[in-house]
C-alpha positions in Angstrom: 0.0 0.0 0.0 1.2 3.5 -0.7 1.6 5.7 1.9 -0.9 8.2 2.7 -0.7 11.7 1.0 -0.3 14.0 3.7 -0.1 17.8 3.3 3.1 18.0 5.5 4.4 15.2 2.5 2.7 17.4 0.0 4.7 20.8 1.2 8.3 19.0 1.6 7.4 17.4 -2.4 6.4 20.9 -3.4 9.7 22.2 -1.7 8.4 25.1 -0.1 7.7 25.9 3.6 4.4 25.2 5.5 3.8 29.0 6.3 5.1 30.0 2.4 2.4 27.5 0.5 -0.4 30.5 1.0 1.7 32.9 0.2 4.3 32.2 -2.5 3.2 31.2 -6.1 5.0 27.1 -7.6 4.9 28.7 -10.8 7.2 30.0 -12.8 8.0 33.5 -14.7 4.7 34.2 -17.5 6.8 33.7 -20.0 7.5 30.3 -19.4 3.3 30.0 -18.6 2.7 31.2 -22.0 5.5 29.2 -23.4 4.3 25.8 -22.0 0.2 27.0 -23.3 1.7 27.1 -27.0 3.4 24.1 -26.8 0.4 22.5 -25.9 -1.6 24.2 -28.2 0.4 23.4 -31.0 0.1 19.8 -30.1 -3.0 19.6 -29.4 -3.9 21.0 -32.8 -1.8 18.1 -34.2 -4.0 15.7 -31.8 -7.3 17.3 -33.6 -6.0 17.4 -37.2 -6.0 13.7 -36.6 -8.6 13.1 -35.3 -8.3 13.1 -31.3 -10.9 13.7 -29.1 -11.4 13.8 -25.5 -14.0 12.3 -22.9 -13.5 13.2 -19.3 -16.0 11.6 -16.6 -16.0 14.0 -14.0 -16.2 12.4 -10.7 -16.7 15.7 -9.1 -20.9 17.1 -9.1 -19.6 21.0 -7.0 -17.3 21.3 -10.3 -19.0 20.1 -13.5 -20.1 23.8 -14.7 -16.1 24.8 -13.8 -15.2 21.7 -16.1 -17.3 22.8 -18.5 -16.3 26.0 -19.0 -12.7 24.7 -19.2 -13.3 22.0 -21.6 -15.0 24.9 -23.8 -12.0 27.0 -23.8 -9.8 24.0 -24.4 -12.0 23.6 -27.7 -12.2 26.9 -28.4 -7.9 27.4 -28.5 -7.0 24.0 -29.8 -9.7 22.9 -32.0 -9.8 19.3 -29.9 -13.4 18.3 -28.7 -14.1 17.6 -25.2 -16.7 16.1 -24.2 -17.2 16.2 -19.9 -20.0 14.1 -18.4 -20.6 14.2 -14.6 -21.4 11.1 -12.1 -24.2 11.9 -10.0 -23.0 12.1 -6.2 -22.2 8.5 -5.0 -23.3 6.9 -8.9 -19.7 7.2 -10.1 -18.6 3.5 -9.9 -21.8 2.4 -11.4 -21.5 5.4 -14.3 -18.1 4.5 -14.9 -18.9 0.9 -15.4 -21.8 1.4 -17.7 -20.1 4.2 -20.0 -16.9 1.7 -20.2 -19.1 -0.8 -22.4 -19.6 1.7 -24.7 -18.1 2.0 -27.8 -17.3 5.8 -27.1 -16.2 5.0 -23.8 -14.5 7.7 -21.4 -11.0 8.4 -22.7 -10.5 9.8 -19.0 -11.5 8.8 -15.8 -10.9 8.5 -12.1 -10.2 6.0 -9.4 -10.4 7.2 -5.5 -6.9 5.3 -4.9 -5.5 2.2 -4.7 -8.7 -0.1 -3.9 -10.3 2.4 -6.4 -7.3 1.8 -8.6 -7.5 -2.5 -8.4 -11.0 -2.1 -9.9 -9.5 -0.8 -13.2 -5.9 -1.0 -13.5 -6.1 -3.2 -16.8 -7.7 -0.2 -18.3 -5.3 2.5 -17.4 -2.1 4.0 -19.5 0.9 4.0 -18.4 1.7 7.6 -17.7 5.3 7.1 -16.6 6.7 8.8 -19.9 4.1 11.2 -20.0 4.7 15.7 -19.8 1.8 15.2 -17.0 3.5 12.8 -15.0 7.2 15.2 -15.5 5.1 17.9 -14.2 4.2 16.1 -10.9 6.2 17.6 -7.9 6.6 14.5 -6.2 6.4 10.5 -7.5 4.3 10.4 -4.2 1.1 11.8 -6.0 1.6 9.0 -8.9 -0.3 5.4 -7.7 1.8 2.8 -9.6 1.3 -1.2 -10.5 4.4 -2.0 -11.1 7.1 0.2 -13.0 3.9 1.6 -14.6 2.3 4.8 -13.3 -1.5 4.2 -13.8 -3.1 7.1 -12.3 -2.2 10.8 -11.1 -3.4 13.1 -7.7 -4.4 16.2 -9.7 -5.8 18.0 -6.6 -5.2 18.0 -2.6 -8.1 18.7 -0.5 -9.1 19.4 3.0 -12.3 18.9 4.7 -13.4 19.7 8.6 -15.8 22.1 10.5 -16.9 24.8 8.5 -18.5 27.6 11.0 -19.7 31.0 11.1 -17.8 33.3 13.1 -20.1 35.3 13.7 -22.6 33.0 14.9 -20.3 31.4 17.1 -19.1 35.3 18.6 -22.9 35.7 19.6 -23.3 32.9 21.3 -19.8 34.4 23.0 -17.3 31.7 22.0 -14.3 31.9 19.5 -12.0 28.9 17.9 -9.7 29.4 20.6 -12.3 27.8 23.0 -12.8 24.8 21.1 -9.1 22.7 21.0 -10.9 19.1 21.2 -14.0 17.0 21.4 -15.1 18.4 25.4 -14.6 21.9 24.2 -16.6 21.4 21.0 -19.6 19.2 23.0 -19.8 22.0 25.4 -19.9 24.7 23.2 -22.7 23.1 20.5 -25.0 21.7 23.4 -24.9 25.5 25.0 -26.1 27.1 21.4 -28.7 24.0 20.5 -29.8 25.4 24.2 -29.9 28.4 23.7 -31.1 28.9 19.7 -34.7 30.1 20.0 -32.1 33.4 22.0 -29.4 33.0 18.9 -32.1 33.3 16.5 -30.8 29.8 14.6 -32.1 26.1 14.2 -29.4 24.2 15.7 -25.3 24.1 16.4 -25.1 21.8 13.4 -26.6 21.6 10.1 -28.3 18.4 9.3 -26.4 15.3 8.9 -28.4 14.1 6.0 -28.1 11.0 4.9 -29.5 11.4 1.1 -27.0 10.2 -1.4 -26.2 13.3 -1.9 -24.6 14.1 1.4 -24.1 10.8 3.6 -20.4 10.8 1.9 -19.3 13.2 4.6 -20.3 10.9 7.2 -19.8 6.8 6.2 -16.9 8.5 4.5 -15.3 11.9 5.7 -16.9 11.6 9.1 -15.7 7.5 9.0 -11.7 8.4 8.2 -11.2 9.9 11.6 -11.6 6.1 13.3 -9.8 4.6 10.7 -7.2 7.1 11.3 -6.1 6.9 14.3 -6.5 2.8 14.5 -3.8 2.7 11.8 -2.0 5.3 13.6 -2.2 3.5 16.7 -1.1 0.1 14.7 1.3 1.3 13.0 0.0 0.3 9.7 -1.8 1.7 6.6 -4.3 -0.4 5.4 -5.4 -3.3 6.9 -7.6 -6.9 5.9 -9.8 -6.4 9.4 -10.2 -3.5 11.0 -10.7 -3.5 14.7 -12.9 -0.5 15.1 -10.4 0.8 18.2 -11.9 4.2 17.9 -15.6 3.6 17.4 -16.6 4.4 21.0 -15.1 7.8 19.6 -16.9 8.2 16.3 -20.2 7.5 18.1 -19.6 10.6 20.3 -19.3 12.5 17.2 -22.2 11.0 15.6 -24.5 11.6 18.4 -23.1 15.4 18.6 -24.1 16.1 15.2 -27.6 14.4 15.1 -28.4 15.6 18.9 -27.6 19.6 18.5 -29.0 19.3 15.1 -31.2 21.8 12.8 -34.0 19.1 12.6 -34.9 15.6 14.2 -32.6 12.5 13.8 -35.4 10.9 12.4 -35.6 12.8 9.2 -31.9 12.7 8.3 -32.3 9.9 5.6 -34.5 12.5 3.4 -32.4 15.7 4.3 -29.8 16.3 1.2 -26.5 18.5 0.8 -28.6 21.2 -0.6 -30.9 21.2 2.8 -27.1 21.8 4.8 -26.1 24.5 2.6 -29.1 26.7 3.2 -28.8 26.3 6.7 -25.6 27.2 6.5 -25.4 29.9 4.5 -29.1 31.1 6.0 -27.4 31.5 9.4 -29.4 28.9 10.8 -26.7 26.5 11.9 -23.4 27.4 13.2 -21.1 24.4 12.3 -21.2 22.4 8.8 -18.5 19.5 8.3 -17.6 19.5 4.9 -14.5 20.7 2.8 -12.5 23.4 1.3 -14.1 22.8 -2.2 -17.8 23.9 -0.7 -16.2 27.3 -0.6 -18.6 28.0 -3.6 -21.1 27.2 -1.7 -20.8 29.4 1.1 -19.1 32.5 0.0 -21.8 34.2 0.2 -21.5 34.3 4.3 -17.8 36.4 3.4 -14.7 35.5 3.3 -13.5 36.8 6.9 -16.9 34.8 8.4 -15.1 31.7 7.6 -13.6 29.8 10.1 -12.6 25.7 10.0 -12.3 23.3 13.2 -10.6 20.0 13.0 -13.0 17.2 13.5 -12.3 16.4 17.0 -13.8 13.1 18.2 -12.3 12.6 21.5 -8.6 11.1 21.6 -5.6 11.6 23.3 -3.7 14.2 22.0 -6.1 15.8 19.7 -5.3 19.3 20.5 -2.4 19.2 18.2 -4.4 17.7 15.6 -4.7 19.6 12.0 -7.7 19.4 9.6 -8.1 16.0 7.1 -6.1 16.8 4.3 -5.3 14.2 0.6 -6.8 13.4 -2.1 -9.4 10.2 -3.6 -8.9 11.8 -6.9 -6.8 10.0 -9.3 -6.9 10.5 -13.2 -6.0 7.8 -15.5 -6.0 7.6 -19.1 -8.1 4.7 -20.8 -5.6 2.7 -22.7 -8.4 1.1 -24.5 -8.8 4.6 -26.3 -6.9 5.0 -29.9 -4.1 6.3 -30.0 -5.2 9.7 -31.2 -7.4 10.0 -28.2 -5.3 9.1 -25.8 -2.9 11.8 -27.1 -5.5 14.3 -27.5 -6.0 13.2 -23.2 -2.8 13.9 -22.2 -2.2 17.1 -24.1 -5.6 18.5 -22.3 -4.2 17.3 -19.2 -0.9 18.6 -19.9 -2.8 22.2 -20.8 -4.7 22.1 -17.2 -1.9 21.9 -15.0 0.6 24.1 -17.3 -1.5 27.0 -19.2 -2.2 30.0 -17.7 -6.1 29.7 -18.5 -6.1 25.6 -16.8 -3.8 26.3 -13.4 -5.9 30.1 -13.1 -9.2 27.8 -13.5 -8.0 25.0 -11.1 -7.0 27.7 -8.5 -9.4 30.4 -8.7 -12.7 28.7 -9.8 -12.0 25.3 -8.7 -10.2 26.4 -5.7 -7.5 23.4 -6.4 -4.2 23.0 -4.4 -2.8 20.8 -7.5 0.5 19.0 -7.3 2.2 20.4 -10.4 5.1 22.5 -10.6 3.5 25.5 -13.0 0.1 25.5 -9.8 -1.1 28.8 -8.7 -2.2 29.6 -5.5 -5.8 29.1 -4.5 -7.8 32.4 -3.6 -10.2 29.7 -1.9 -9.8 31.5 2.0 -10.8 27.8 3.4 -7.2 26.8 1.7 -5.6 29.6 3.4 -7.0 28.0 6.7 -6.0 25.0 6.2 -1.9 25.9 5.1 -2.2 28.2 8.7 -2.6 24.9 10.5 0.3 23.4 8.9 2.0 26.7 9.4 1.3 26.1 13.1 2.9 22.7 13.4 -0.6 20.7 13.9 -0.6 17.1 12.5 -3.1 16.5 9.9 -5.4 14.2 9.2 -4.2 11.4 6.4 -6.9 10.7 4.3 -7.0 7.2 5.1 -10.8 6.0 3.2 -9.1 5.7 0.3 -8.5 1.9 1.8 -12.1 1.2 2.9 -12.7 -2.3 1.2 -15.6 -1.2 -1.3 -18.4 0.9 -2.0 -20.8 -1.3 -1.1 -18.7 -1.0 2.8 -20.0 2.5 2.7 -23.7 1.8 1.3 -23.9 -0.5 4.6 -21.8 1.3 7.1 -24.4 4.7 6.0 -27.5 2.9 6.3 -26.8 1.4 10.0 -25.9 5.3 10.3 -29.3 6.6 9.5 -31.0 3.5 11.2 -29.7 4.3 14.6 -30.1 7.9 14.2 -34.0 6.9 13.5 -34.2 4.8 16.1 -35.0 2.0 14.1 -31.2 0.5 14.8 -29.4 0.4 17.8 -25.1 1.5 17.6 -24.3 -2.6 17.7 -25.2 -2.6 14.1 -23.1 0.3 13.5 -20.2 -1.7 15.1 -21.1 -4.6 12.8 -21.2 -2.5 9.7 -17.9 -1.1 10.2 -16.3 -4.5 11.6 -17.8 -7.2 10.2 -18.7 -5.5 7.0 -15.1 -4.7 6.5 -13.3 -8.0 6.5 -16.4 -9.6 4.6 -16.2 -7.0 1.5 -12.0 -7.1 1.6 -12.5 -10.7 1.4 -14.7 -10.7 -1.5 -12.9 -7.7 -3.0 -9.7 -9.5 -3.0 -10.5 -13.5 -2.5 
């Protein structure tokens, strides 16, 4: 197994300082942007004359419109077609299996890491002589079978608490009263208290459990467990997990759905959408999700923001940083002709090297991307996050990328949203996480 993608690794790979990622661009003089554009214009144009297209499925719903736009642009400079289609929220695995039968099947797609990557390594390039791959800071953002380079990080990401600081000021706290899970429990079961007084709904948007939010919790929320039984183990993946930590994530889980904007038992029909307004309504003072929402709540201003770790209760946490990696992987579909799979890595190449694709990543995606021509994000969350870093807290590895299979997260959510209804008890939580585990490893790899 590969070892996790930290941002500490990312910052030594990138070979700048913790406090200077914020602040100091990775690219170089506009010269050399311009330079490396019309060299990939130029070959892209060859890609098009014969006949190269492209076909990205997107595994990211908060960006399709951003991808979009980009792919239009690419068209409109090079002449190339490119053609993005976007996975609904949780569907991607399914979509991607169904559009591979085509005959027009994806010419670029994505894995979530190396279980991800299992699933389709017979269908990936090898990338190792690739300009995308030489444009990689570190060989630690390339997953490999082999000698072969299969797939490639194009983006780091950070997720946590999202909260309003204003909201928390009235209800006379700051982030400097909350350092762990005590602090944070006292603080949210004082404001669900007191929120008729605070004029909002709850401490914490609604956990909902929809398919197009219970991802932060069988998932995002899930990691932090996971986390710190492989840190405990000294290990990085694992056949069986022992669920060390669950007395931990329960604590969490029971935060959220207890000093909540609506009843536990209507979580499995609240959506991402329903958190978002809350959010952004001022009707909920906390809402765990990550720096690539920033689109979402902008709107609240840039200098409302704040971001908490997601503290869960274990010794030691008050040095703990925000979850920070990545589960998004592209690879190339060797199955592709030739002239599409060159017409895919000159657009990939023109993303991370052109002034028009790194500005995009940064600015409208709000990308930290592992290439040596990135830009800095404007994305304030991002900003937040390098500060912890810059302040010596550990963060979080994004350690889900190993959870066995999707169908693991399917049954680990649904025990979720049973014992939030009261329809389940937390035993069948434990045996979703355990049990489920080691049965779907086995069948994943028997």
């Amino acid at each position: 197994m590969k070892k996790m993608i930290t941002r500490r690794n990312f910052l030594k790979a990138a070979g700048v300082s913790a406090a200077a990622l914020g602040l100091a661009a990775c690219g170089g003089s506009s010269s050399s942007t311009a330079s490396s554009a019309a060299g990939s214009t130029a070959a892209s144009s060859t890609a098009a004359k014969a006949g190269g297209k492209v076909y990205y499925l997107n595994f990211k719903p908060e960006q399709d419109q951003d991808w979009q736009d980009l792919a239009a642009e690419y068209t409109k400079e090079t002449g190339v077609p490119v053609t993005v289609v976007t996975a609904a929220s949780g569907q991607y695995e399914t979509t991607l299996m169904s559009e591979m039968e085509k005959s027009e099947a994806p010419t670029l797609f994505q894995v979530n890491g190396p279980v991800g990557l299992a699933n389709w390594k017979d269908y990936c390039y090898d990338l190792s002589g690739s300009q995308l791959y030489g444009e990689l800071t570190s060989d630690s953002f390339a997953l490999k079978d082999g000698d072969a380079v299969t797939s490639i990080a194009y983006v780091i990401e950070t997720y946590g608490i999202i909260y309003n600081k204003e909201l928390l000021s009235a209800a006379g706290y700051t982030q400097d009263d909350i350092k762990g899970f005590a602090d944070l429990k006292k603080v949210a079961d004082d404001i669900q208290a007191r929120k008729a007084e605070l004029g909002v709904d709850g401490a914490f948007t609604s956990a909902g459990m929809d398919g197009s939010s219970d991802w932060r919790f069988k998932t995002h929320l899930a990691n932090l467990p996971i986390y710190y039984e492989y840190k405990a183990d000294g290990i990085g993946s694992t056949d069986a997990i022992k669920g060390t930590y669950l007395d931990n994530y329960k604590q969490i889980w029971d935060l959220y759905i207890t000093d909540s904007t609506c009843d536990p038992t209507l979580l499995a029909s609240k959506t991402g959408d329903d958190a978002v307004a809350e959010f952004v309504g001022k009707k909920a003072v906390f809402y765990q999700n990550g720096t690539w929402a920033y689109n979402d709540v902008k709107d609240l201003g840039d200098d409302n923001l704040g971001m908490l770790p997601i503290y869960i209760g274990v010794d030691g946490e008050e040095n703990q940083g925000l979850c920070t990696g990545s589960e998004n992987f592209w690879c190339v579909n060797n199955n592709s002709s030739d002239a599409d799979i060159q017409a895919t890595l000159d657009f990939l190449y023109w993303c991370v090297t052109s002034e028009t694709g790194t500005s995009a990543m940064a600015d409208k995606m709000g990308f930290v991307i592992p290439f040596k021509k990135a830009k800095d994000s404007t994305n304030p969350l991002i900003g937040i996050a390098n500060q912890y870093v810059a302040d010596g807290k550990t963060s979080v590895d994004w350690c889900f990328s190993t959870m066995p299979s999707e169908e693991w997260k399917n049954g680990l959510g649904s025990a979720l949203t049973a014992y939030a209804a009261g329809t389940g008890d937390w035993d069948g939580v434990v045996t979703a996480f355990v049990d489920g585990w080691a049965k779907e490893y086995k069948l994943a790899n028997g």
